[in-house]
N, CA and C of each residue as an Amber inpcrd file, in Angstrom:
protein
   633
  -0.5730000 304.0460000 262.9150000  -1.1390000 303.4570000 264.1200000
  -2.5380000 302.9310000 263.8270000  -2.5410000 301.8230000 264.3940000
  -4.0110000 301.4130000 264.6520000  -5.2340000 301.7500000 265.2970000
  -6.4120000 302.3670000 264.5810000  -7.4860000 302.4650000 265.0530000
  -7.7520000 301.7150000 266.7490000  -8.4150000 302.5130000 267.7070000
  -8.1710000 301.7950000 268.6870000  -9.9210000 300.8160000 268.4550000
  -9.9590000 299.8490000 269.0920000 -10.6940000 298.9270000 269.0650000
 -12.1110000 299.7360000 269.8500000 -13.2470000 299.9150000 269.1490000
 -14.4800000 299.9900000 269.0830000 -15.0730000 299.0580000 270.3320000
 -16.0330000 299.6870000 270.9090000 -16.6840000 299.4720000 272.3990000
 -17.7140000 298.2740000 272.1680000 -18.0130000 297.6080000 270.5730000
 -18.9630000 296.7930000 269.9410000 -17.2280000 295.8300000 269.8490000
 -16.8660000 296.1160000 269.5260000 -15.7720000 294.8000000 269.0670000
 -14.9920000 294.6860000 270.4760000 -14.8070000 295.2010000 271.4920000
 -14.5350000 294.7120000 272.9990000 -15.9420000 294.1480000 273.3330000
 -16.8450000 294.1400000 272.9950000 -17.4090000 293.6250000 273.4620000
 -17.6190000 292.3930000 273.2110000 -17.5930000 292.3080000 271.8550000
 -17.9880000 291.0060000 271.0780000 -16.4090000 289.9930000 271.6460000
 -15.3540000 290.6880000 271.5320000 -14.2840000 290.0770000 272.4770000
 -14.7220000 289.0990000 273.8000000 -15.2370000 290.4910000 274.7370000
 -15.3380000 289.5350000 275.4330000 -16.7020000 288.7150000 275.7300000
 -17.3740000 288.6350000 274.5920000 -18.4920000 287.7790000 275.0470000
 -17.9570000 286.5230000 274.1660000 -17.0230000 286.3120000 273.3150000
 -16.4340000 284.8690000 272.9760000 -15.4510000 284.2670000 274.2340000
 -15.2640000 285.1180000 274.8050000 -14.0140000 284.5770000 275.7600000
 -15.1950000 283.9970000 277.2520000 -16.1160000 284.9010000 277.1780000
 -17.0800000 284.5360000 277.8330000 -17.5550000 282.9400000 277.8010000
 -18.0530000 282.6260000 276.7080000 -18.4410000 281.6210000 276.0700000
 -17.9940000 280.5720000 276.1740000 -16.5560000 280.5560000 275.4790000
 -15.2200000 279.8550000 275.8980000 -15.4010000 279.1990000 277.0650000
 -14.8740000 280.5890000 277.9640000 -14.2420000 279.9990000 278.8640000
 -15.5170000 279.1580000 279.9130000 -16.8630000 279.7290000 280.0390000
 -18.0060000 278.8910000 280.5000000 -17.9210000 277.5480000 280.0150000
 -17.8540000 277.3000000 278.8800000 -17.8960000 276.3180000 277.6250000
 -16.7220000 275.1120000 279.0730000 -15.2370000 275.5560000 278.7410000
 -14.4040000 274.7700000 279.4170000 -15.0720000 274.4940000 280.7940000
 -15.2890000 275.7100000 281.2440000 -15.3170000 275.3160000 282.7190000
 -16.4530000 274.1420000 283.1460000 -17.8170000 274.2570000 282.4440000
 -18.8050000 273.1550000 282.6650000 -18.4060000 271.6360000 282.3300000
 -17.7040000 271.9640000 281.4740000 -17.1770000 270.3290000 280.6890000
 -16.4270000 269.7610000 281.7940000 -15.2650000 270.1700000 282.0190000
 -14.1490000 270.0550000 283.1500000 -14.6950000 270.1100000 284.2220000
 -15.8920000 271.0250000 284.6530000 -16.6630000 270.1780000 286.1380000
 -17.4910000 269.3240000 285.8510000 -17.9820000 268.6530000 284.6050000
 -18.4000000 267.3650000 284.7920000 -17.4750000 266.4870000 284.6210000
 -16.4620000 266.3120000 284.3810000 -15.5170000 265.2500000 284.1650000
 -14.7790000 264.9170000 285.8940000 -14.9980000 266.5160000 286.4490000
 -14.4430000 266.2100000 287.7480000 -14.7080000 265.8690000 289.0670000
 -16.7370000 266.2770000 288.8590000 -17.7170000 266.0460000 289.5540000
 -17.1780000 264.9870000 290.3280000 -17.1330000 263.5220000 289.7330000
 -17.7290000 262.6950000 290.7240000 -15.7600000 262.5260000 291.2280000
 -15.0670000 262.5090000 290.4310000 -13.9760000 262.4940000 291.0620000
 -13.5050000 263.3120000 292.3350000 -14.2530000 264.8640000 291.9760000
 -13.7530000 265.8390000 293.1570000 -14.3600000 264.9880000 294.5840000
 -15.5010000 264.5400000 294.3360000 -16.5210000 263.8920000 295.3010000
 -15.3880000 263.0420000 296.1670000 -14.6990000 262.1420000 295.3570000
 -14.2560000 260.9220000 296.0580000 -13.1230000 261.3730000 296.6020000
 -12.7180000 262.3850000 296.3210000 -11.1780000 262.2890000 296.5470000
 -11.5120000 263.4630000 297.7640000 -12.4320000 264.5890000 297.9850000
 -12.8110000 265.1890000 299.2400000 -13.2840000 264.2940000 300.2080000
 -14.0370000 263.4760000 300.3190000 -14.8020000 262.6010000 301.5050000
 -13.3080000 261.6700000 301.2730000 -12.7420000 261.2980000 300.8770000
 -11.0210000 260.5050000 301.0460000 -10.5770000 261.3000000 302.3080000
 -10.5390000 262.6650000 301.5610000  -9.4820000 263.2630000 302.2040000
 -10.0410000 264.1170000 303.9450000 -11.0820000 262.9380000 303.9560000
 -11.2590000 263.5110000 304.8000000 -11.1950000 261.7420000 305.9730000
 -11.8440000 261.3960000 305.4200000 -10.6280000 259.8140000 306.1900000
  -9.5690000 259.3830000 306.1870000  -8.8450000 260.0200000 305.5010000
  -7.5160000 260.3970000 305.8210000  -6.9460000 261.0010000 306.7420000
  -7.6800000 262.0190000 306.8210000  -7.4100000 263.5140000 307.7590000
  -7.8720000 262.4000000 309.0490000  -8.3810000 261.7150000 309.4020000
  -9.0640000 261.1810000 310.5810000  -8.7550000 259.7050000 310.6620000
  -7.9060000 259.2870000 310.0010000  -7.9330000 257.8240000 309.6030000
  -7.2940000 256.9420000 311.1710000  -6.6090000 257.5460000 312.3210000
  -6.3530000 257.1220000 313.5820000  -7.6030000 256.5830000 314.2270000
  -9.0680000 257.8150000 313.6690000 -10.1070000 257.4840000 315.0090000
 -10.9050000 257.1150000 313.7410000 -10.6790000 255.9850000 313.1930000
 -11.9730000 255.3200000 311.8270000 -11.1430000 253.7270000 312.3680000
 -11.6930000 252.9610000 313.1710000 -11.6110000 251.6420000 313.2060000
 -11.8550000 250.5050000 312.0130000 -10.4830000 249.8020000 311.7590000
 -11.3300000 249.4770000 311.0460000 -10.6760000 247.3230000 311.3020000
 -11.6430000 246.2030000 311.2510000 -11.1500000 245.3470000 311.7510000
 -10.7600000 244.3800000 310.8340000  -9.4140000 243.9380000 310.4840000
  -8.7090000 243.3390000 309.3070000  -9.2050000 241.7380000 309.1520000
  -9.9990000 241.5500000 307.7690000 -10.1080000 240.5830000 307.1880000
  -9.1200000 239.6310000 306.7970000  -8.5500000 238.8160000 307.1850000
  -7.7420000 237.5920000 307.3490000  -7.7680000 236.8600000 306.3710000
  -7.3950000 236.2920000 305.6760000  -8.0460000 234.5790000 304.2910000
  -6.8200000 234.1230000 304.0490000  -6.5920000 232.9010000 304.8070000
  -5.4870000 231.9180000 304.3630000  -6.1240000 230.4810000 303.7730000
  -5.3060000 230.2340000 302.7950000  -5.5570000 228.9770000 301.6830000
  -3.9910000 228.5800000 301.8480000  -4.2350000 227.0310000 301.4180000
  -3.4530000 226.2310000 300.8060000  -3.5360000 225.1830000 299.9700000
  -2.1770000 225.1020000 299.3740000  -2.5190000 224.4910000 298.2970000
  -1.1230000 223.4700000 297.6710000  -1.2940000 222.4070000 297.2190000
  -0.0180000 221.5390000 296.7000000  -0.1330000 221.7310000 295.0630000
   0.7480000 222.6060000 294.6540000   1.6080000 222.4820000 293.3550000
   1.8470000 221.4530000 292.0560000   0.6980000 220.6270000 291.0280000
   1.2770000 219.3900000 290.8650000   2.8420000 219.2780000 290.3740000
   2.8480000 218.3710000 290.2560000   4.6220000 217.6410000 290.1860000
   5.1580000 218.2220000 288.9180000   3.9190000 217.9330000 287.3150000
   4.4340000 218.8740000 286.0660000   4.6350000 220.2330000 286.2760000
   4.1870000 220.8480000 287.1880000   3.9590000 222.2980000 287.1800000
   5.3980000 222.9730000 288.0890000   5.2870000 221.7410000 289.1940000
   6.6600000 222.1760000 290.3480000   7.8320000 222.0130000 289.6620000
   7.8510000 220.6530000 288.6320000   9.1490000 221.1800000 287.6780000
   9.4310000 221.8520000 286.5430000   8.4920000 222.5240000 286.4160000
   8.2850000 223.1350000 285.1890000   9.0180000 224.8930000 285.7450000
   8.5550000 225.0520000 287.0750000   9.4830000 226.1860000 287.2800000
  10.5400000 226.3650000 287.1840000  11.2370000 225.3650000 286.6160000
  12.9480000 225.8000000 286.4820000  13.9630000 225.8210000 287.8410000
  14.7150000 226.1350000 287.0530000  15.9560000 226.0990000 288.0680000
  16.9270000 227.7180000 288.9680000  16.1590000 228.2000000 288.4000000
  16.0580000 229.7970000 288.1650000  16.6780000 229.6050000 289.9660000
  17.6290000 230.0360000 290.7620000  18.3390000 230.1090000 291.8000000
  18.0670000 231.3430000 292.2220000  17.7170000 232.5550000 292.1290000
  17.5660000 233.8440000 292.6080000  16.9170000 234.9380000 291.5620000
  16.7070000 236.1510000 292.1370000  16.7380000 237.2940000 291.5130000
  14.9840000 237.6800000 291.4610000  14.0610000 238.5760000 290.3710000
  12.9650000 238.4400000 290.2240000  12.6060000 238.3580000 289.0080000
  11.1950000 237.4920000 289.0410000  10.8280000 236.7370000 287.5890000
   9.3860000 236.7160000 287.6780000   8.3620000 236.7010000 286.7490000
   7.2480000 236.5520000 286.6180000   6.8740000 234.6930000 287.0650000
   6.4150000 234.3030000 287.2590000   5.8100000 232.8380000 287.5480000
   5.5130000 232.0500000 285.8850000   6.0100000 231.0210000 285.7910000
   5.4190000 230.3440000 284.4250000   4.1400000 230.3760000 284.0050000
   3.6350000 230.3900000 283.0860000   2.0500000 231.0930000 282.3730000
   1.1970000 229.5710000 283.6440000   1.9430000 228.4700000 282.5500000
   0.8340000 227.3940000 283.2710000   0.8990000 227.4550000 285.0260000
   2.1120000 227.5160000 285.8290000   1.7610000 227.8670000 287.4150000
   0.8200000 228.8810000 287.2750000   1.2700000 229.9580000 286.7730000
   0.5060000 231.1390000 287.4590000  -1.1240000 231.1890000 287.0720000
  -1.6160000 230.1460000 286.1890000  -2.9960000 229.9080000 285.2780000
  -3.6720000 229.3890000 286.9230000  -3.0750000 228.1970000 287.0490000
  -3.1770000 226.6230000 288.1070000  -3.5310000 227.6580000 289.1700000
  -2.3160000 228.0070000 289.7750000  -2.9850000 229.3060000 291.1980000
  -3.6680000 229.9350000 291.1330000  -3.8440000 230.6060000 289.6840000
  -5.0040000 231.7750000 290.0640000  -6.5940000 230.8460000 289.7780000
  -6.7910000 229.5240000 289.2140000  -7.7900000 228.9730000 289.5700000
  -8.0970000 228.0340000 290.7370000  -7.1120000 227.5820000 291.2020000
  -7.1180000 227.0220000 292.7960000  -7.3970000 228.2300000 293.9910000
  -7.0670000 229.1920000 293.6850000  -7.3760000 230.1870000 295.0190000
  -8.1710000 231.3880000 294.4570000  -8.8300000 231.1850000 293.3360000
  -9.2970000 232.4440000 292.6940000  -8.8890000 234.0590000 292.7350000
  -7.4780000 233.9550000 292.2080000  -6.5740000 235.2850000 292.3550000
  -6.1210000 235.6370000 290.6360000  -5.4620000 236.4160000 290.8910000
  -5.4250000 236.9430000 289.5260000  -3.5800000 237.1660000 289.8290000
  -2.9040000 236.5210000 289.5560000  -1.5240000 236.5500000 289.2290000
  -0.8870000 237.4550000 288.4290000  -0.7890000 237.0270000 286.9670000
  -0.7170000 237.2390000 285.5990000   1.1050000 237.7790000 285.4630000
   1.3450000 238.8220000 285.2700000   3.1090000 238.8580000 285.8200000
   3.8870000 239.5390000 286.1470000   2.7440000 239.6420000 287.5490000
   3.6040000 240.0120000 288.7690000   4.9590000 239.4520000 288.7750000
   6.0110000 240.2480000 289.1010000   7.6460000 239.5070000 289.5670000
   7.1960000 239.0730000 291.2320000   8.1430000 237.7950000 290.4600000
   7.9890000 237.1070000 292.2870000   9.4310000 236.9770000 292.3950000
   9.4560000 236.6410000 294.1070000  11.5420000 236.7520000 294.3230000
  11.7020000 235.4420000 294.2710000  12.9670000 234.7770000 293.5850000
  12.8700000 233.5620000 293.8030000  14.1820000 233.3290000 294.7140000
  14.3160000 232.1560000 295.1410000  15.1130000 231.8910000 295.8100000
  15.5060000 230.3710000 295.9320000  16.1900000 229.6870000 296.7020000
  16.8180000 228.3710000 296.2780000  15.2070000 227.6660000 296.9700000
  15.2760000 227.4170000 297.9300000  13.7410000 227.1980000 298.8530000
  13.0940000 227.7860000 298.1120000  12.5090000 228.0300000 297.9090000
  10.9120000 229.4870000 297.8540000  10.6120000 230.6810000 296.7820000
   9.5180000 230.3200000 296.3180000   9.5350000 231.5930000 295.4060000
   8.3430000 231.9220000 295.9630000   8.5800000 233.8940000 296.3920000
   7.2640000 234.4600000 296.9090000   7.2040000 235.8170000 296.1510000
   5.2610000 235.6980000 296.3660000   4.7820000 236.7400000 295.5390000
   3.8580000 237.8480000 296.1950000   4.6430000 238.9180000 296.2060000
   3.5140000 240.0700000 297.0610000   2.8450000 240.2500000 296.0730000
   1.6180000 240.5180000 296.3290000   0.0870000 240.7500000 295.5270000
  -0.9320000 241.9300000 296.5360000  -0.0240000 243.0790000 296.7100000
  -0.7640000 244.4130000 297.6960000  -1.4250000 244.5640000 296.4400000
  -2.7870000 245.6650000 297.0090000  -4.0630000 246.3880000 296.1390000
  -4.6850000 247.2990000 296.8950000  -5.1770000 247.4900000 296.2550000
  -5.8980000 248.8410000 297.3920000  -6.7090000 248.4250000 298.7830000
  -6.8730000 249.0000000 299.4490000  -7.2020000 248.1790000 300.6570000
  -6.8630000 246.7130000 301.1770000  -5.9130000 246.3630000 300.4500000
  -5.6890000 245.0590000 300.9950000  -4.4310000 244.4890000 301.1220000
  -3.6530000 243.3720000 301.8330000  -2.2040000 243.3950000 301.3320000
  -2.5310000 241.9340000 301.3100000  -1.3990000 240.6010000 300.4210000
  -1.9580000 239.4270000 300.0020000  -0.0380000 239.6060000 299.5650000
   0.0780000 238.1990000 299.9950000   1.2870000 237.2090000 299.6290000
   0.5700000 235.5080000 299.3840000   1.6080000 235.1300000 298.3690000
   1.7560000 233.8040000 298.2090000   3.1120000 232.8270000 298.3000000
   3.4700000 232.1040000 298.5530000   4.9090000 231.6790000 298.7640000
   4.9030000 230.3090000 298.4500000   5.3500000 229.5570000 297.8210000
   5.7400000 228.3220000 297.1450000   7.1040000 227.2630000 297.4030000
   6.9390000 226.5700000 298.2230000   8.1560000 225.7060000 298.9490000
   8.3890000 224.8560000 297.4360000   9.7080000 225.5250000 296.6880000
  10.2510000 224.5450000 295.7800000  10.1440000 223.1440000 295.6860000
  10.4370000 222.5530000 297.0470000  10.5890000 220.8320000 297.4200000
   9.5150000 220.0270000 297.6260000   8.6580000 220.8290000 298.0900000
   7.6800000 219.8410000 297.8630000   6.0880000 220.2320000 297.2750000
   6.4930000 221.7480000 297.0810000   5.3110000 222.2820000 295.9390000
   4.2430000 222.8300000 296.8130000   4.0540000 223.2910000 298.0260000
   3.1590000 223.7790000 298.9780000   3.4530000 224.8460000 298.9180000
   2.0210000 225.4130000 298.8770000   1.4570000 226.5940000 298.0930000
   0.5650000 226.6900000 299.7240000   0.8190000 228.7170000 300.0390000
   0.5000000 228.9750000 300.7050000   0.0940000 230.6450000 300.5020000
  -1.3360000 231.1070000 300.7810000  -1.8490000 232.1720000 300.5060000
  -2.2370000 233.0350000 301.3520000  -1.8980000 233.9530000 301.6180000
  -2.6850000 234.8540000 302.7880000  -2.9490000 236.3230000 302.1480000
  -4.0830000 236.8860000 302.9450000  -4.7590000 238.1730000 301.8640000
  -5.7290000 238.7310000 303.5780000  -4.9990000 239.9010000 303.6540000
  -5.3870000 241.1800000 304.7110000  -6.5070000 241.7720000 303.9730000
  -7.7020000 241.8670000 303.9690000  -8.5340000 242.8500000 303.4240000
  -8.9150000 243.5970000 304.9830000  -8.9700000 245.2230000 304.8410000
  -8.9120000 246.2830000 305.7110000 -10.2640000 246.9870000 305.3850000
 -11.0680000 246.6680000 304.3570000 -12.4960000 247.4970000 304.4190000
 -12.5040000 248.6050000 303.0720000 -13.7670000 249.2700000 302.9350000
 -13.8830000 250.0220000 302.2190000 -13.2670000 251.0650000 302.0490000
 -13.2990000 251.4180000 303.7880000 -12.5250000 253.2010000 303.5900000
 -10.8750000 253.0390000 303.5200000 -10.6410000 251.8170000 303.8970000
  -9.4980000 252.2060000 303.1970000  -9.0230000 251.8210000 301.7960000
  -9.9980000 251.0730000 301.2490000  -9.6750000 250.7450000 299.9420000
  -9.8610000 252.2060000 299.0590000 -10.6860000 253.0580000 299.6290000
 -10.8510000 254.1200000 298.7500000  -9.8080000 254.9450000 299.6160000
  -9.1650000 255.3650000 300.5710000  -8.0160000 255.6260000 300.6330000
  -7.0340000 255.3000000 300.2970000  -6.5090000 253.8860000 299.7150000
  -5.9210000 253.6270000 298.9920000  -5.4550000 254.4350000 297.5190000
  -6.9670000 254.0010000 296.8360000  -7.1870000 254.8580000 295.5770000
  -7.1000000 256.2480000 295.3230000  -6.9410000 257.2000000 296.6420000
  -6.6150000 258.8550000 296.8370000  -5.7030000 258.7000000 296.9250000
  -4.4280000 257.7940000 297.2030000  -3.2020000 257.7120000 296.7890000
  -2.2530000 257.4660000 296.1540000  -3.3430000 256.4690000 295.3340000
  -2.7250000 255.6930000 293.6820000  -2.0270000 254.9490000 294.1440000
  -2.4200000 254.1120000 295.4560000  -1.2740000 253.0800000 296.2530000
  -1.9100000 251.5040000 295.8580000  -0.8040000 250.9200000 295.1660000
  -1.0890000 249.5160000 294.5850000  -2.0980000 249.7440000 293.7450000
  -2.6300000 250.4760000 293.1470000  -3.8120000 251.0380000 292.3290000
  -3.2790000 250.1340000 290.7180000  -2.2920000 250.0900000 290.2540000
  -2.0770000 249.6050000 289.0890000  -2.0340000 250.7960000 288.3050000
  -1.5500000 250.8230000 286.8290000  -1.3570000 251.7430000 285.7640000
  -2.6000000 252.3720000 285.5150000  -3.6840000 251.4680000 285.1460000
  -4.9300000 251.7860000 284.7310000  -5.4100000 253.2470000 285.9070000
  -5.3490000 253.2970000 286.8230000  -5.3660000 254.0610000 287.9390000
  -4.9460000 255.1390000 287.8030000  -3.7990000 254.6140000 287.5390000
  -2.4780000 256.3060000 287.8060000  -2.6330000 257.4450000 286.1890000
  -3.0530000 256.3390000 285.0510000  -3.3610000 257.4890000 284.3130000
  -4.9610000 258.3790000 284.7240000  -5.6940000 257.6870000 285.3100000
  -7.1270000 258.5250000 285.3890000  -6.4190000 259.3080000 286.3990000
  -5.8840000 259.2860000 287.2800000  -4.9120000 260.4220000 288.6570000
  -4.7670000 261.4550000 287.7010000  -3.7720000 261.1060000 286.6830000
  -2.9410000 262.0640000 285.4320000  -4.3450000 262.6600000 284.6700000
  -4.7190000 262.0180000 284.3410000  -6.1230000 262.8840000 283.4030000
  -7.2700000 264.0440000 284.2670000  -7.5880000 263.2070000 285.5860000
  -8.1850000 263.7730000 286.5380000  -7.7800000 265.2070000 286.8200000
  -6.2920000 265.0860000 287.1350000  -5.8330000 266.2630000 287.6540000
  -5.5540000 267.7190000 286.7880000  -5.4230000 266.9010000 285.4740000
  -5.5090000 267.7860000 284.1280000  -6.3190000 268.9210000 284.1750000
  -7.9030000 267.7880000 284.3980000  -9.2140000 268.1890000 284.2020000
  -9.5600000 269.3070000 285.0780000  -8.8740000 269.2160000 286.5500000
  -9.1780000 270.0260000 287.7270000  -8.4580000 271.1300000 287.6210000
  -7.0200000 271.1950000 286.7640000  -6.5040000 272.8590000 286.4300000
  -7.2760000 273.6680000 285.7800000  -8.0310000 272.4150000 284.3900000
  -8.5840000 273.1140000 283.3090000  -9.8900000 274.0190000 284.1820000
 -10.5340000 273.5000000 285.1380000 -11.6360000 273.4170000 286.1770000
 -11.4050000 275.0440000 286.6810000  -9.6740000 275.1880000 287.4980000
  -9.8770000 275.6310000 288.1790000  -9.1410000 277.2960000 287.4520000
  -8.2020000 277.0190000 286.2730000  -7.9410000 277.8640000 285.5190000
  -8.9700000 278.9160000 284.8760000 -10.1520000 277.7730000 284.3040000
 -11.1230000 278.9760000 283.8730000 -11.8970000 279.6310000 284.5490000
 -12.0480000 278.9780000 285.7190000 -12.6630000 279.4740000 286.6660000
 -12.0010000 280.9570000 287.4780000 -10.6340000 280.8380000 287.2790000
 -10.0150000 281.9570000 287.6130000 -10.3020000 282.9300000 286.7380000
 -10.3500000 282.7340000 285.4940000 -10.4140000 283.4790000 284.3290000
 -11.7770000 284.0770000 284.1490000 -12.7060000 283.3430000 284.6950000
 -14.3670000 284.1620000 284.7990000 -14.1350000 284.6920000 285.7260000
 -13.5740000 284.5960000 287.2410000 -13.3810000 285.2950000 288.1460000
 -13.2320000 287.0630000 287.5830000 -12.0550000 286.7490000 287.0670000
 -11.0830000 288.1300000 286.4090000 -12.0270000 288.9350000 285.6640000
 -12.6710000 288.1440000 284.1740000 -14.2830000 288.9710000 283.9840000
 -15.4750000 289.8420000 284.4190000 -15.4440000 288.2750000 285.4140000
 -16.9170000 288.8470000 286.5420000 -16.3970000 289.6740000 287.7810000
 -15.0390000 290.3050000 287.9010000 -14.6020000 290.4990000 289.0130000
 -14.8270000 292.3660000 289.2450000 -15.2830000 292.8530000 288.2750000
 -15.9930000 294.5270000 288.2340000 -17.0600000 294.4700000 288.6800000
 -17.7830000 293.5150000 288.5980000 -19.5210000 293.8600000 289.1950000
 -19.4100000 292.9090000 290.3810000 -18.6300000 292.1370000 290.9760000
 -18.4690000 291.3890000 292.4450000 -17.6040000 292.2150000 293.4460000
 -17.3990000 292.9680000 293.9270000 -15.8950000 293.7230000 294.7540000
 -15.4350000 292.5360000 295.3850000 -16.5380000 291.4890000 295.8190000
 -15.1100000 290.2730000 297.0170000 -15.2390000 289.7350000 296.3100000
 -14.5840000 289.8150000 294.9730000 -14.0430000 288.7930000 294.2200000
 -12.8920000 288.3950000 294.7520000 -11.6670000 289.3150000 294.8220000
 -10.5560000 289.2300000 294.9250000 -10.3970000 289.2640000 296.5240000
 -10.9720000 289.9680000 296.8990000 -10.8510000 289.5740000 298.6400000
 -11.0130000 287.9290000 299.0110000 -11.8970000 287.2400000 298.4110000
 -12.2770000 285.8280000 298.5340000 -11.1930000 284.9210000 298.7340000
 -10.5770000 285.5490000 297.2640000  -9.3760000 284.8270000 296.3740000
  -8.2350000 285.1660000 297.1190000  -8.1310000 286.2450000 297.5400000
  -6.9730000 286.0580000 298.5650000  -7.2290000 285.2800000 299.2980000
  -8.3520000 285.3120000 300.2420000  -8.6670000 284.6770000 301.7080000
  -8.4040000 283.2480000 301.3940000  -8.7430000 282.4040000 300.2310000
  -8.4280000 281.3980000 299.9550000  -6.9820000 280.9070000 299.7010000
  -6.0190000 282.2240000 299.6420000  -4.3840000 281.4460000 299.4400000
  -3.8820000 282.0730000 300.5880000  -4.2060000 283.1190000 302.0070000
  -3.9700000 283.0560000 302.9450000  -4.0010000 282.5340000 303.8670000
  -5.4580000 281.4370000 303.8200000  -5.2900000 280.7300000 305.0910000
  -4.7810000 279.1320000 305.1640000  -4.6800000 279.1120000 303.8340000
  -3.5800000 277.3190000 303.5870000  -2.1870000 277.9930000 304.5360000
  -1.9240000 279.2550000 303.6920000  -0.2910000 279.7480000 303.8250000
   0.0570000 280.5470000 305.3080000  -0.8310000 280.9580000 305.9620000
  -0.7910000 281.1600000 307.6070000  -0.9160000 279.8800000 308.2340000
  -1.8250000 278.8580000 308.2560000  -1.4660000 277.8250000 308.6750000
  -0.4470000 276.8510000 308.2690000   0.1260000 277.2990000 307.2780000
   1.7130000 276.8280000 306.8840000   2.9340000 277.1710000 307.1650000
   2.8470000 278.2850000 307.7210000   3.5810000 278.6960000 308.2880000
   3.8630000 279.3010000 309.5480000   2.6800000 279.0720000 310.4940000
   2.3830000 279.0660000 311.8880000   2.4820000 278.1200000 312.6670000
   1.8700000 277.0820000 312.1970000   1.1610000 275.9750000 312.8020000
   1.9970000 274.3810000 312.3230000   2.4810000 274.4330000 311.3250000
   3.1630000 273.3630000 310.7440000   5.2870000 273.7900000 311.1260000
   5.6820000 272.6070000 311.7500000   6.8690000 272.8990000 312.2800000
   7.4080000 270.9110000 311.8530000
């Protein structure tokens, strides 16, 4: 049998785990700082988003298609397709939008292109026959553009991985933080009283109050 472990080597134990786990936890609350920030004051115009007025920005353009460009779209009869490089170049410098390749629906008449984003919703639609180009773009304001972004709604890829990394960061956050808890939790007594109180009252109002 093994010598049992010496009151200098538990200690030295746990003053690396100490270390450690401080070590993680500061890193992971700066990475989450400003994120935790945005996504609490979100979630809290969210929580309220009925009584936050907010009054919708309107922008319609138009525009005629030239003749190389209107036949250059092809013959393409249905289904969804990105827009030809040179159309989609031509529009996004006639209405200053950013296209690039988005699928648009095409159809015998009409090829249209939803272009939603965060706070905003935006279509374009293109009359085959005679090349009239027509733009409209809802902008709804700040708070909801950053409500948007607490939902990763129309946010794009670039978005949804910082969501994925973010949320990483906030286990790593909230894991070690449990784990100093467990440490520091002999010389605090409401340690663990806290820590309950914190997964009882999500879960009483989850099961009281929510039907």
């Amino acid at each position: 049998m093994s010598p049992p472990s010496s009151p200098a080597i538990q200690q030295q134990r746990r003053g690396f785990w100490l270390r450690t786990l401080h070590q993680w936890h500061w890193i992971s609350s700066a990475v989450c700082l400003v994120g935790m920030l945005l996504f609490a004051i979100t979630g809290i115009t969210l929580n309220h988003a009925s009584r936050i007025e907010a009054a919708p920005e309107v922008t319609n353009h138009t525009a005629t298609l030239p003749s190389p460009l209107l036949a250059g779209l092809g013959d393409r009869q249905e289904g969804h397709a990105p827009l030809p490089p040179a159309a989609a170049t031509w529009l996004g410098d006639e209405l200053s939008i950013s296209i690039g390749q988005r699928p648009a629906e095409w159809s015998d008449g009409e090829i249209y292109l939803s272009m939603p984003g965060p706070g905003t919703d935006a279509w374009l639609s293109i009359d085959r026959e005679t090349g009239a180009v027509e733009y409209e773009r809802t902008r709804r304001g700040w708070i909801s553009y950053f409500n948007d972004l607490h939902k990763g709604r129309n946010a794009g890829p670039a978005w949804g991985w910082f969501l994925d990394i973010f949320a990483v960061a906030c286990l790593v956050f909230c894991i070690t933080g449990l784990f100093l808890l467990y440490l520091h939790g002999r010389q605090r007594r409401m340690t663990w009283p806290m820590v309950g109180l914190g997964l009882l009252v999500p879960l009483l109002i989850a099961l009281l109050f929510i039907h």
